[in-house]
N, CA and C atoms as a LAMMPS dump frame, in Angstrom:
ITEM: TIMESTEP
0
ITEM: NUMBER OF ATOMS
243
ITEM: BOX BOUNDS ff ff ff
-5.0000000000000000e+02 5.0000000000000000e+02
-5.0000000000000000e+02 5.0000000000000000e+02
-5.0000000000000000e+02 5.0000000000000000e+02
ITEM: ATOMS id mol type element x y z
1 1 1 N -302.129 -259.063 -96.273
2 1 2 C -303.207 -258.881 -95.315
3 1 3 C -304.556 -259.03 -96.027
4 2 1 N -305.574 -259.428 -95.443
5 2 2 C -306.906 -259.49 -95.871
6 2 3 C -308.087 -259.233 -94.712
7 3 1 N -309.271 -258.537 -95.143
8 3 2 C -309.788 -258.07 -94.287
9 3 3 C -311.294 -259.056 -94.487
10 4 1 N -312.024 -259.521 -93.753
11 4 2 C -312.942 -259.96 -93.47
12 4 3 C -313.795 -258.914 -92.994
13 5 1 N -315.318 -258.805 -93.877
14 5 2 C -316.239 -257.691 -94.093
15 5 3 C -317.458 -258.091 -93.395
16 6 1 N -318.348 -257.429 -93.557
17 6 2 C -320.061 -257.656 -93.204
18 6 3 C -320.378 -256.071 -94.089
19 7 1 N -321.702 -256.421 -95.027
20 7 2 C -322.313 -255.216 -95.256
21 7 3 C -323.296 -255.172 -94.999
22 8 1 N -324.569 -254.286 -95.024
23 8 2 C -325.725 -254.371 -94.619
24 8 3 C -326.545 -253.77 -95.655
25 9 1 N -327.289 -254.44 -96.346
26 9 2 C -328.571 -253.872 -97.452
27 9 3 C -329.343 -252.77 -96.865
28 10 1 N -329.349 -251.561 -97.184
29 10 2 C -329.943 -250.767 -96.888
30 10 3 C -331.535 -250.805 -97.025
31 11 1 N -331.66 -251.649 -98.426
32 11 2 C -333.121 -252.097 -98.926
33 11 3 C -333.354 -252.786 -97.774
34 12 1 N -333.145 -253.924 -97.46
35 12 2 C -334.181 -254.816 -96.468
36 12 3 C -333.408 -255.397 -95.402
37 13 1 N -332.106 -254.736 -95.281
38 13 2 C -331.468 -255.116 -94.158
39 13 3 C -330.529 -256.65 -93.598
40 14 1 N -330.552 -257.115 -94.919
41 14 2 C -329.729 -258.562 -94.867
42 14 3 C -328.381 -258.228 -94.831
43 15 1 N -327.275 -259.291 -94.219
44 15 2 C -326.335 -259.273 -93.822
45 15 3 C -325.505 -259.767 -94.637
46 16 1 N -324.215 -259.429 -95.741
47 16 2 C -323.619 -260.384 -96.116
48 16 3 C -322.105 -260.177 -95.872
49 17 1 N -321.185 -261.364 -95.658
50 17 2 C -320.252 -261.146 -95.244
51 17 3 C -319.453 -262.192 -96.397
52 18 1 N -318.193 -261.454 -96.249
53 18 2 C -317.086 -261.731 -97.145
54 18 3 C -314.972 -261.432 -96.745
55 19 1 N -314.593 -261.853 -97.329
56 19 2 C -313.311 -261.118 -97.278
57 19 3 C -312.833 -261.087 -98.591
58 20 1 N -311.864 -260.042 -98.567
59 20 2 C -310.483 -259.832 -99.524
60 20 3 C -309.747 -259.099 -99.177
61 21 1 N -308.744 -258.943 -100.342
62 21 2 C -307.095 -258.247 -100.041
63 21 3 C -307.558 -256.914 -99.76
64 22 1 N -308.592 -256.24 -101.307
65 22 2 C -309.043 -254.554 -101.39
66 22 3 C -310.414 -254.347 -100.478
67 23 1 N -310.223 -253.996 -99.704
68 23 2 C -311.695 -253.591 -99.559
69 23 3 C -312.438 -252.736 -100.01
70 24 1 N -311.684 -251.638 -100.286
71 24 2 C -312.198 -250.556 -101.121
72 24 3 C -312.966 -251.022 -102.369
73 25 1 N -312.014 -251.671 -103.434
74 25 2 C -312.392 -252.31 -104.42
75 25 3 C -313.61 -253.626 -104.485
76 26 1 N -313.724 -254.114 -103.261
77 26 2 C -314.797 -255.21 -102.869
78 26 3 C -316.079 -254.1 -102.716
79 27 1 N -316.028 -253.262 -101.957
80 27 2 C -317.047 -252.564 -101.501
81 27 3 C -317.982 -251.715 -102.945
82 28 1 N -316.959 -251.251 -103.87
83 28 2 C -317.384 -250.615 -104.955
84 28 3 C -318.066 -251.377 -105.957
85 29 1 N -317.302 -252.796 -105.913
86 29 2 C -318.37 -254.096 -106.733
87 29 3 C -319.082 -254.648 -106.32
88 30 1 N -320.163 -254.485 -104.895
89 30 2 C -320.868 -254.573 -104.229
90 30 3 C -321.759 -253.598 -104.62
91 31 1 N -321.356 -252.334 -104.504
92 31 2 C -322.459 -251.433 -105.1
93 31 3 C -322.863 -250.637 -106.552
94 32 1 N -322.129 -251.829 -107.386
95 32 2 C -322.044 -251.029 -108.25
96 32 3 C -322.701 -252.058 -109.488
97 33 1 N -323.537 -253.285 -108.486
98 33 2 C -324.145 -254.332 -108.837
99 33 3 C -322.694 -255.981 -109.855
100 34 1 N -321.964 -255.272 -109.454
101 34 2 C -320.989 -256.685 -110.013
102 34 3 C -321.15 -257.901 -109.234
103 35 1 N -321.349 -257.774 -108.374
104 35 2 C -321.354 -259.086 -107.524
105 35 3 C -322.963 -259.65 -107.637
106 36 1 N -322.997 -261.465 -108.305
107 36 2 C -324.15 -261.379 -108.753
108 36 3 C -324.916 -261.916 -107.454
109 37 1 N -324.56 -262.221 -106.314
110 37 2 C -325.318 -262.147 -104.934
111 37 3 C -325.632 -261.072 -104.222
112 38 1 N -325.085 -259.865 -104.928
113 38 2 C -325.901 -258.52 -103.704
114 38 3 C -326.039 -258.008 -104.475
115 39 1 N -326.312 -258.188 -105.773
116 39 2 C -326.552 -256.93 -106.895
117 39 3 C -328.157 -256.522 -106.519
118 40 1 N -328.762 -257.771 -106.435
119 40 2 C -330.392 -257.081 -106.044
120 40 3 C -330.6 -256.582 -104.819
121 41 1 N -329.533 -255.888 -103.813
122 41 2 C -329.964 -255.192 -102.664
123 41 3 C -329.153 -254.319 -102.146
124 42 1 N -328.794 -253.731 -103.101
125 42 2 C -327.995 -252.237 -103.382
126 42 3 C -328.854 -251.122 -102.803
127 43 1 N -328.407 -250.102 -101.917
128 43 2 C -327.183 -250.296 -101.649
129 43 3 C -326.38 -250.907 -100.182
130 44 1 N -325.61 -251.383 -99.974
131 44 2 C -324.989 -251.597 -99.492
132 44 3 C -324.168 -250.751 -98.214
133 45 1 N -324.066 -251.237 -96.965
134 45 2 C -323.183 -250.135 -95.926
135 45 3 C -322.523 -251.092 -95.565
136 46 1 N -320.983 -250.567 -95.385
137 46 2 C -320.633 -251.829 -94.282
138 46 3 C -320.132 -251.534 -92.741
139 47 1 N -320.252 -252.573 -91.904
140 47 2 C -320.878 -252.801 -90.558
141 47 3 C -319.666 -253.327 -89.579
142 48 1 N -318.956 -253.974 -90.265
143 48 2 C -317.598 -254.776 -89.554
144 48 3 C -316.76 -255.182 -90.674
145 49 1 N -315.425 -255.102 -89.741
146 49 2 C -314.126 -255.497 -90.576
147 49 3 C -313.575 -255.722 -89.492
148 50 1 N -312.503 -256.72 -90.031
149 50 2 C -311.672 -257.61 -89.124
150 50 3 C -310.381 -257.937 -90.095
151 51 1 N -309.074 -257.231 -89.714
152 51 2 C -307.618 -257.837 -90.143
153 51 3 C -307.273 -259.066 -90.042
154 52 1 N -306.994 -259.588 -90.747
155 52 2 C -305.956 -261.055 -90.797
156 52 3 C -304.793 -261.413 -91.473
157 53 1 N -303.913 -261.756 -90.933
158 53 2 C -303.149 -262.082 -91.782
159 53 3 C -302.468 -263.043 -92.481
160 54 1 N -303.549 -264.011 -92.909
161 54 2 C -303.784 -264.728 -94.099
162 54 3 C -305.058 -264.854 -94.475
163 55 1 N -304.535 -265.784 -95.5
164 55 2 C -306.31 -266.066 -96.439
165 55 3 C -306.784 -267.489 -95.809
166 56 1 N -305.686 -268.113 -95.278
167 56 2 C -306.724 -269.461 -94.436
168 56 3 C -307.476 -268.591 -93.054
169 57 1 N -306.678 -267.841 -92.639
170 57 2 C -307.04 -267.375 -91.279
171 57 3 C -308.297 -266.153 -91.443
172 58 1 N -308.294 -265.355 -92.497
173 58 2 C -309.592 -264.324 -92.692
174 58 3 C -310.86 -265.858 -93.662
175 59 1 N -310.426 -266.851 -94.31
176 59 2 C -311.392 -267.773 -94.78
177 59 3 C -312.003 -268.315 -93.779
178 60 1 N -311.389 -268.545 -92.349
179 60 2 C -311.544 -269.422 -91.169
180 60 3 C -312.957 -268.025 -90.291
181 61 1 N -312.382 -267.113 -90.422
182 61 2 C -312.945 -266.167 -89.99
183 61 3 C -314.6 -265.821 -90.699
184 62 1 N -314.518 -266.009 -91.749
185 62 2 C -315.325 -265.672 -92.645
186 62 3 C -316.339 -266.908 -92.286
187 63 1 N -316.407 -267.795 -92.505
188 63 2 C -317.122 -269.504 -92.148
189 63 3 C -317.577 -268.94 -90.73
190 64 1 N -317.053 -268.32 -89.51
191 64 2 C -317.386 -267.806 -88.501
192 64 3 C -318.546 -267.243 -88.598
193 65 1 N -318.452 -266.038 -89.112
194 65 2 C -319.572 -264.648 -89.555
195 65 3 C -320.409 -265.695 -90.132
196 66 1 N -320.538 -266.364 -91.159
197 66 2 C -321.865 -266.822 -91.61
198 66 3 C -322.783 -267.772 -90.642
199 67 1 N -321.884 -268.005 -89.815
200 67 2 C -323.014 -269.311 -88.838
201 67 3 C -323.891 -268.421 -87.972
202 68 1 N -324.723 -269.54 -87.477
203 68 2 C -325.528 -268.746 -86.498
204 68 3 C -325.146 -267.747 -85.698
205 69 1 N -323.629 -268.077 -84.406
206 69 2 C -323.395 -267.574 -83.3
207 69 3 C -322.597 -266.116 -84.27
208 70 1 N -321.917 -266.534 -85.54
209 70 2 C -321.297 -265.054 -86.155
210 70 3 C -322.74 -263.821 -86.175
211 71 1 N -323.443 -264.397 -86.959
212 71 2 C -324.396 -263.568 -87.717
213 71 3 C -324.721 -263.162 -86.433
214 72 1 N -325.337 -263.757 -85.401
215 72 2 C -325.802 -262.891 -84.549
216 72 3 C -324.846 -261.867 -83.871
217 73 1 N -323.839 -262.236 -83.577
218 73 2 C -322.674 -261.168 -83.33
219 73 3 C -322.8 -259.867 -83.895
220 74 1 N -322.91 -260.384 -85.295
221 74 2 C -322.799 -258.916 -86.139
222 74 3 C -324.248 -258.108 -85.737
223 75 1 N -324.827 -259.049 -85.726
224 75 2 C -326.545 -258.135 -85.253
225 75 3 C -326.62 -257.448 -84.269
226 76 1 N -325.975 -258.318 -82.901
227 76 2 C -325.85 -257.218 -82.083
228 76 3 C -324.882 -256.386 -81.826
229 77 1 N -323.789 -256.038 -82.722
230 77 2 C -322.796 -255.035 -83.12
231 77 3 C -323.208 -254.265 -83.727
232 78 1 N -324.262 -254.485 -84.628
233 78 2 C -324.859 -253.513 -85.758
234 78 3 C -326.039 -252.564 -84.629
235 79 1 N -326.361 -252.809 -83.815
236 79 2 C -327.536 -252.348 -83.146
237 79 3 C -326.797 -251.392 -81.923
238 80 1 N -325.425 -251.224 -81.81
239 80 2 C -324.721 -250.127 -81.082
240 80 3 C -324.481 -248.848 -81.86
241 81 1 N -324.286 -249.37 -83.619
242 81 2 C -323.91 -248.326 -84.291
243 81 3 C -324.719 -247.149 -84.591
């Protein structure tokens, strides 16, 4: 199984989305500056997750979240929470 993410920069509020197997373990190298694309906007919350069960099908998912019609999805999902 793999889960397809969104976190949200607490600093300035940008959106980044990802998947993997751990999420736990994704989420902790997110804030713990390992990842060298969100290390400068720590810290980090996350906002959405989505099960899949594969890596073409959470990769397919993921290409989703980054386009226009995803990102805005998540924006206005993020604005119920």
């Amino acid at each position: 199984m793999f889960t397809v993410y969104a976190i949200k920069s607490e600093l300035d509020g940008r959106i980044y989305v990802g998947f993997t197997d751990c999420l736990e373990r994704r989420l902790k190298e997110h804030n713990s500056g390992k990842t060298k694309s969100t290390k400068g906007f720590i810290p980090w919350k996350l906002i959405f997750t989505e099960r899949c069960e594969s890596r073409e099908i959470a990769r397919s998912r993921e290409k989703y979240f980054k386009s226009g019609c995803g990102k805005e999805y998540l924006k206005q999902t993020n604005k119920a929470l």
